[in-house]
C-alpha positions, -999 to 999 in steps of 0.1 A, spaced: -521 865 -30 -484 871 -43 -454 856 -24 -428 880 -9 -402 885 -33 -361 890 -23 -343 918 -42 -308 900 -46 -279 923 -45 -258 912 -68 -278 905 -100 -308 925 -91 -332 900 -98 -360 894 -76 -366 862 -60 -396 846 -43 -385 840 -7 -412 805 -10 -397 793 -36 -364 796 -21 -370 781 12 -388 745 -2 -354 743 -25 -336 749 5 -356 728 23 -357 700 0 -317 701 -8 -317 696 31 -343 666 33 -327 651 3 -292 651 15 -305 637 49 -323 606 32 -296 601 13 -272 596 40 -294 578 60 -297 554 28 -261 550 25 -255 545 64 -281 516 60 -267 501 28 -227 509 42 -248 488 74 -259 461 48 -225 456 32 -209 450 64 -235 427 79 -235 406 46 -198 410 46 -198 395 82 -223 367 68 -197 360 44 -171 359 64 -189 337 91 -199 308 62 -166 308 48 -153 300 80 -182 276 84 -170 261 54 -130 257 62 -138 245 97 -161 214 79 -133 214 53 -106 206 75 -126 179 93 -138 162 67 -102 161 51 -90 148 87 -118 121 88 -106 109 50 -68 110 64 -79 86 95 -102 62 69 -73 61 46 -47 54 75 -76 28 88 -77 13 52 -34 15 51 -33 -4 81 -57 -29 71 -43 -37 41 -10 -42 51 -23 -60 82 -40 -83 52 -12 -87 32 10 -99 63 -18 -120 70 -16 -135 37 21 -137 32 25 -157 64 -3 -184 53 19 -186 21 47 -193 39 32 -219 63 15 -236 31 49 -238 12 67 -243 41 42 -270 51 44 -289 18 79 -289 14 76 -311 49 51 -332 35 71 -340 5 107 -346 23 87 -370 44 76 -386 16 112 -386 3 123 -400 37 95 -427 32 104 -437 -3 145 -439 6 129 -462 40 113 -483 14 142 -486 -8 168 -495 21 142 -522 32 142 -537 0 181 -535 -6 186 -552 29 163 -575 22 180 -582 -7 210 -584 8 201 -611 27 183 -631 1 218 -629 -15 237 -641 17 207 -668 21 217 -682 -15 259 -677 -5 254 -698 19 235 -726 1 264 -722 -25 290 -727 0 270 -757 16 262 -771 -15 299 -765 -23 310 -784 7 287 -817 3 302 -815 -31 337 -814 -22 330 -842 7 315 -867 -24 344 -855 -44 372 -869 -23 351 -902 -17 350 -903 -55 382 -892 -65 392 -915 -91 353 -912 -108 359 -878 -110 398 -875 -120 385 -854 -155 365 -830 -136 394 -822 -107 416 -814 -141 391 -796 -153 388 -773 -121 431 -771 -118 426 -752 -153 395 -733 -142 419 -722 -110 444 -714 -137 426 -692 -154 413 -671 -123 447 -667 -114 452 -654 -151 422 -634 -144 438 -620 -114 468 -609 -128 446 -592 -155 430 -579 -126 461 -565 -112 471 -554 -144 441 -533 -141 446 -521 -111 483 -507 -117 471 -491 -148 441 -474 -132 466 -460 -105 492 -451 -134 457 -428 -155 451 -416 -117 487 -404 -110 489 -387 -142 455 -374 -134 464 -358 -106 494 -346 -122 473 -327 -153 448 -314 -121 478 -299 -103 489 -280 -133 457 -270 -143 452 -260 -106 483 -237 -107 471 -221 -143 441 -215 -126 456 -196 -99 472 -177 -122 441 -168 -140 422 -160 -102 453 -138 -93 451 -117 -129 411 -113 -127 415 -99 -94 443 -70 -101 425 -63 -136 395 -54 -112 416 -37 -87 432 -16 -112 400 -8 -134 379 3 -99 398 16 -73 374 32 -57 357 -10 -49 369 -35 -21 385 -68 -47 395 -96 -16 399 -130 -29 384 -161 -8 411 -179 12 426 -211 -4 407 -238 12 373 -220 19 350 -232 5 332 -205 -18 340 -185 -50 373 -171 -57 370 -130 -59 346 -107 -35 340 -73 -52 323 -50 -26 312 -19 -47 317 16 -35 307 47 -52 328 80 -50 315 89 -15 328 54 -1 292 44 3 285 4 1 268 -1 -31 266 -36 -38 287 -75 -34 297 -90 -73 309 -126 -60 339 -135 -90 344 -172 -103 373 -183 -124 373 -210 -146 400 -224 -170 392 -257 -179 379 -266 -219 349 -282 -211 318 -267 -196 302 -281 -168 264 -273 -156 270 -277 -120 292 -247 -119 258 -224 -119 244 -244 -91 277 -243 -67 280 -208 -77 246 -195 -66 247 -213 -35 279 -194 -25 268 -160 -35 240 -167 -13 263 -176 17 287 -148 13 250 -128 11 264 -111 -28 236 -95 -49 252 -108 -87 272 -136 -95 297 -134 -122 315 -171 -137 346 -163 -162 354 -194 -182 370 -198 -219 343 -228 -223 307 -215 -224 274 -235 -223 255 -237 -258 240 -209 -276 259 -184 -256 289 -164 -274 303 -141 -257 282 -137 -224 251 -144 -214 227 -147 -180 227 -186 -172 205 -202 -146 207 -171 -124 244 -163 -131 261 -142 -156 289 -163 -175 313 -142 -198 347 -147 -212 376 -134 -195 381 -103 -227 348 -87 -218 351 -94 -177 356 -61 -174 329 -41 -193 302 -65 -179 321 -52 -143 309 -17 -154 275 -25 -164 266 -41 -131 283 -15 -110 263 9 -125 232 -9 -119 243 -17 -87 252 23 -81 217 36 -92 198 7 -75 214 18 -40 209 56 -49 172 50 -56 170 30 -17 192 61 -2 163 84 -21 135 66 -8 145 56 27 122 66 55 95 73 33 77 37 30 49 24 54 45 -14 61 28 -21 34 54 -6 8 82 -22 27 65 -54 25 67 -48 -11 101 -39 -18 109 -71 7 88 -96 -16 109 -75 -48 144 -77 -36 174 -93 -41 175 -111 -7 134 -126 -9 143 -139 -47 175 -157 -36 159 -174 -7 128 -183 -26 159 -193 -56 176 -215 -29 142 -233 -17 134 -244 -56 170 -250 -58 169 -276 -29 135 -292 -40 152 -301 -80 189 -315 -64 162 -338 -41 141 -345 -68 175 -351 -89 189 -372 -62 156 -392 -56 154 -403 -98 191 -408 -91 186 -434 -61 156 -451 -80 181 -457 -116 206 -469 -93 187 -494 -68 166 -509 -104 204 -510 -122 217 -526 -92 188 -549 -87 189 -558 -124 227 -565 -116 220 -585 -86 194 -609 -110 218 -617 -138 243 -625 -110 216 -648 -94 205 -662 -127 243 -669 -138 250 -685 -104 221 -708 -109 229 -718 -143 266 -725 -135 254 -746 -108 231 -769 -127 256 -771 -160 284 -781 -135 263 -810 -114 250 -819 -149 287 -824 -157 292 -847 -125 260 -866 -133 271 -874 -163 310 -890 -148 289 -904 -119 254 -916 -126 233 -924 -102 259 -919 -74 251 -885 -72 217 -876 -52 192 -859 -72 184 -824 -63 144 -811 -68 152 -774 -77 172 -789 -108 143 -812 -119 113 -805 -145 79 -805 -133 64 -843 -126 98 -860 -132 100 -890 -114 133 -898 -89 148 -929 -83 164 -919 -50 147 -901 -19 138 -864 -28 159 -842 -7 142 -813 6 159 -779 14 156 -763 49 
């Protein structure tokens, strides 16, 4: 059966009205599944798009709380460990602090010890005085009954008593030439103390006049301390740093100038110390860092000034930079690395050496003095024999015999008297 043709009106070409209808039909159906397939995959794209969305949110929310729970552990762990390295610091403290007790009782001991032996010294020495004077006095009573036995040895003690008084105007001879050294002594010292005010007072405008911008006050005549306070200031006026000044003009140099100086830049609470002196310690030129203290000559005061008020300068900028911004732990650092914690721990070593120094000291001086104190003994002992030997020999047998003066087993012809 043939299909029913269309005569089209333009072209004049006949088409099959079937044939025309399924494409028509077909165009339709295709273009309706094909927009239901893109609704479904635009539906898709969202839904995964939400999916996404959802997890990545998922994701930041266990993000954030996981960084929080590591921020709380490491403020946990923070705190701890400063919490430990208080602990600690405190039970080093308490141990150092605890033997520095246990040795100045033990210095306290030994100086107990030595005082006990010195006094009983001293009166083992006043024990055998007062035999002397006693055996001095039985002496002198035999003496006068005996006068005319002993006529040689009373000539022989007016020239002894001539030479002490010899001896005693050698004595005062001494004594007024010692005062005449000491009077010209102080003389020397009170120039040398006016040329070293001199010296103080042009250190101090040198200073003033090469840093205007710094505080130069000199310490009071008859503080005790150094002789020139330089507070440094940078251009804002903002306290940078304390350079404690000492002046020294003497020729000779003297270790204990360190010591003293150190122990007043702690006091006046300075962060360098700075000694000026003509006479340097050995092996050091020009300048040098001695013991904890700079020492220079007075020609290059000045440009060691600059150098430590420049480290002084950026040392306080770096604390201005950094302030605020340290927890305990960090503070306790910078305490344990400053200035202040190194002087202190300075000063305690300090203290334990001078004691240490003064202890040896004490000990050389109570074995010299004891050594002393035996020759004295020993040369009082053998005057006294070789002088009654003398009077045994112009009296004989009138004179009693005395047991400390005897050898072993010798035999006595008159009663043994015993001391009391």
């Amino acid at each position: 059966m043939s299909e029913p043709t269309l005569k089209c009106p333009k072209c004049g070409c006949r088409i099959e009205l079937t044939t025309a209808l399924r494409q028509e039909i077909e165009a339709t159906t295709v273009a309706r599944i094909e927009a239901e397939h893109a609704a479904r995959e635009e539906k898709l794209r969202r839904d995964h798009a939400a999916a996404l969305d959802a997890a990545r949110k998922k994701a930041d929310e266990e993000a954030r709380l996981a960084a929080q729970k590591a921020a709380d552990e490491a403020r946990v762990a923070a705190r701890k460990a400063a919490d430990e390295a208080r602990l600690a610091a405190q039970k080093a403290t308490t141990l150092e602090l605890a033997e520095l007790k246990e040795r100045l009782q033990e210095r306290d001991r030994q100086v107990a010890d030595l005082r006990t032996a010195e006094l009983d010294l001293r009166k083992r020495t006043r024990a055998l005085e007062d035999k002397e004077a006693q055996l001095d006095l039985e002496l002198a009573r035999k003496l006068d009954a005996e006068r005319k036995a002993i006529g040689a040895a009373a000539e022989q003690r007016a020239a002894e008593a001539q030479r002490e008084k010899l001896a005693q105007k050698d004595l005062q001879l001494d004594a007024l030439r010692r005062q005449v050294e000491d009077m010209q002594r102080r003389i020397e010292q009170g120039s040398q103390q006016a040329q070293g005010e001199a010296s103080e007072l042009q250190l101090e405008q040198a200073l003033a006049a090469a840093f205007e911008e710094d505080c130069i006050a000199p310490v009071g005549k008859g503080i005790r301390g150094a002789d020139i306070i330089q507070d440094v200031r940078d251009r804002s006026r903002r306290a940078c740093g304390v350079i404690v000044w000492e002046r020294k003009n003497t020729k000779a140099w003297n270790r204990c100038w360190t010591t003293k100086l150190k122990e007043d830049t702690r006091a006046l609470k300075g962060d360098v110390a700075v000694l000026v002196s003509q006479a340097l310690p050995e092996g050091v030129e020009t300048f040098g860092f001695v013991d904890g203290v700079w020492v220079v000559t007075p020609a290059l005061a000045l440009p060691l000034a600059s150098v430590l008020r420049a480290s002084l300068m950026d040392v306080s900028q770096v604390r201005r930079s950094t302030a605020g911004k340290h927890d305990t732990k960090e503070l306790l650092y910078a305490y344990f690395t400053s200035t202040t914690f190194r002087q202190r721990i300075q000063a305690i070593v300090d203290s334990v050496i001078q004691m240490k120094t003064d202890l040896d000291a004490e000990r050389r001086a109570m074995e010299r003095l004891w050594k002393k104190r035996g020759v004295e003994i020993e040369r009082v002992v053998a005057n006294f024999a070789s002088m009654y030997g003398d009077l045994q020999g112009f009296a004989g047998k009138a004179l009693p015999d005395v047991p400390a003066l005897a050898l072993p087993g010798e035999a006595w012809d008159e009663e043994v008297v015993t001391e009391e």
